[in-house]
N, C-alpha and C positions, 0 to 999 in steps of 0.2 A: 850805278843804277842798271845801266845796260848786265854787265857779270848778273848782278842778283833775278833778273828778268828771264836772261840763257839759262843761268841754274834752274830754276825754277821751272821753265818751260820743257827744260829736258826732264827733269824728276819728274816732273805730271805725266810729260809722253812715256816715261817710261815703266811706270807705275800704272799706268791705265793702257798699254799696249803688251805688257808683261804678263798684265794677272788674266789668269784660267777663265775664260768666259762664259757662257751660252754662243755667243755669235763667236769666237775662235775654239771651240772646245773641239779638239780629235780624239775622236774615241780612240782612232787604231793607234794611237801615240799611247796613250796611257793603258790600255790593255795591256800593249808588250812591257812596260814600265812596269804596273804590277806584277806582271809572269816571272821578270828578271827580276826583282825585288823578294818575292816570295821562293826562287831557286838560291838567292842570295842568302838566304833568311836561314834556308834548310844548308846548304853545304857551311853554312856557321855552325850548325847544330850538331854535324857530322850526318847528317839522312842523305839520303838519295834524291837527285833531281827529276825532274818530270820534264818533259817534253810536249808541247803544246798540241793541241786535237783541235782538227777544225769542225771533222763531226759531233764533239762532246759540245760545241759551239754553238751550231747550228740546232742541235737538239737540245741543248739547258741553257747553256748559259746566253744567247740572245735571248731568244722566248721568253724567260723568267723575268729577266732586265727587263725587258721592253715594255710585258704585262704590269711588272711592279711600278714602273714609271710614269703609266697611265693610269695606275688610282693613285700616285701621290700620296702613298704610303710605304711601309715595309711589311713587308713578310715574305714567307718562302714558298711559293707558287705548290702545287701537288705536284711531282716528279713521277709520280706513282705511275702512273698507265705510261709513259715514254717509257719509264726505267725498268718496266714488265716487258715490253713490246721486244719481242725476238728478233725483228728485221731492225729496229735500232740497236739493239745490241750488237748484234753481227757489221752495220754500218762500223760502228766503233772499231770494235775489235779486228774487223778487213782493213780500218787504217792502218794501224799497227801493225797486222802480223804481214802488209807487203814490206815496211819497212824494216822490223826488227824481226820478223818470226814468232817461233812459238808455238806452239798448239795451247789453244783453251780447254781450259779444265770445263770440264760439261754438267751439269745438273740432272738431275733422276729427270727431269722433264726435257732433256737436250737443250736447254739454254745455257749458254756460256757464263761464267761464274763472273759476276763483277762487283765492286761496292760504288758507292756515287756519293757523296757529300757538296756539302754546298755555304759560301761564305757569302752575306752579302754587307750590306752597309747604304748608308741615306745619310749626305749630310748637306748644308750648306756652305761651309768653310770655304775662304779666301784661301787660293793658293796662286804661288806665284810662277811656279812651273809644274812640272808631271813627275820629275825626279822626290821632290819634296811630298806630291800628293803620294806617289807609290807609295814612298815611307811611312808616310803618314796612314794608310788603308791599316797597310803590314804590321804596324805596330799598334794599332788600336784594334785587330783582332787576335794580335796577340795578348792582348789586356783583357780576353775575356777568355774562362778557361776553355767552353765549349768551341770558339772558332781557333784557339790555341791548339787545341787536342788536332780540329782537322788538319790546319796547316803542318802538325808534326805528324802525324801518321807515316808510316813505310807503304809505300803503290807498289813497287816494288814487286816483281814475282818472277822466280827463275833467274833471278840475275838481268830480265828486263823492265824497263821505265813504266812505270806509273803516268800518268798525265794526266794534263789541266788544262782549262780554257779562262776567258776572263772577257766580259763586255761589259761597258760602262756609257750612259746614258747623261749627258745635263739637259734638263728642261731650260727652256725659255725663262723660267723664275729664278735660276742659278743651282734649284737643288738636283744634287749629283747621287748616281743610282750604279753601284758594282756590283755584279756577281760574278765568282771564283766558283768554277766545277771541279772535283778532283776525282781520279776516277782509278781504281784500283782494277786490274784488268787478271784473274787469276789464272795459271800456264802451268801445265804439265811438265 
């Protein structure tokens, strides 16, 4: 009786101190989870990897996340006035060209050429770690063709990286909110 009691009382604790919560949930754990998941995903595919932006971060992907998780729905925020804005673009693109270089290819209006896409997702799902959830985002926007198309794209230009961001939200009620930035940065 004692054994059947330990057993038991270990499988509860560990079943209920294991699973993804509201009160344990880390965002920055499961970010970089999805990042590495979705570079994973792409050097399967043979594409190019991307390299993480904290400015595409700071500029879409919190803000979108955070808005969408306060109506307690899905959709895909307006990008439109951030992804016009010439001093965000330049934000962007100053990350990158101290690290990698480059010169950006410029627009008849002097803004630097960039494309911006966007993956999100809403779900309530039980998971029991972050490894499992990554998998699980990645593979279910693979199953649709439209978030399939963005994940596969080429960022890529000049022979330098593309990049992404990813922030992800649990409400209090368990349901979970991701959005993936991807951002195609174009270079002379």
């Amino acid at each position: 009786m004692k054994y059947s009691l330990t057993v038991l009382v270990l499988f509860l604790s560990k079943m209920f101190l294991s699973q993804i919560t509201p009160s344990n949930f880390d965002s920055e754990i499961l970010n970089n989870k999805i990042l590495i998941e979705i570079n994973k995903m792409r050097v399967n595919s043979g594409l190019d990897t991307l390299v993480p932006s904290t400015s595409v971060f700071n500029i879409f992907s919190k803000p979108n996340c955070n808005e969408v998780s306060r109506t307690n729905s899905l959709y895909h925020p307006s990008n439109s006035e951030r992804y016009k804005n010439p001093y965000l673009r330049e934000l962007i693109i100053g990350e990158f060209k101290k690290e990698y270089g480059g010169e950006s290819f410029l627009l008849s209006n002097g803004v630097p050429k960039m494309d911006m896409y966007e993956n999100c997702y809403r779900s309530n799902l039980d998971f029991e770690n972050y490894d499992e959830l990554a998998k699980h985002l990645v593979q279910s926007w693979s199953k649709s063709d439209a978030h399939n198309r963005i994940q596969n794209l080429v960022y890529s230009s000049s022979n330098l990286p593309g990049v992404f961001s990813c922030h992800s939200i649990m409400n209090e009620d368990g349901m979970l909110y991701v959005f993936v930035n991807f951002v195609k940065i174009y270079r002379l």
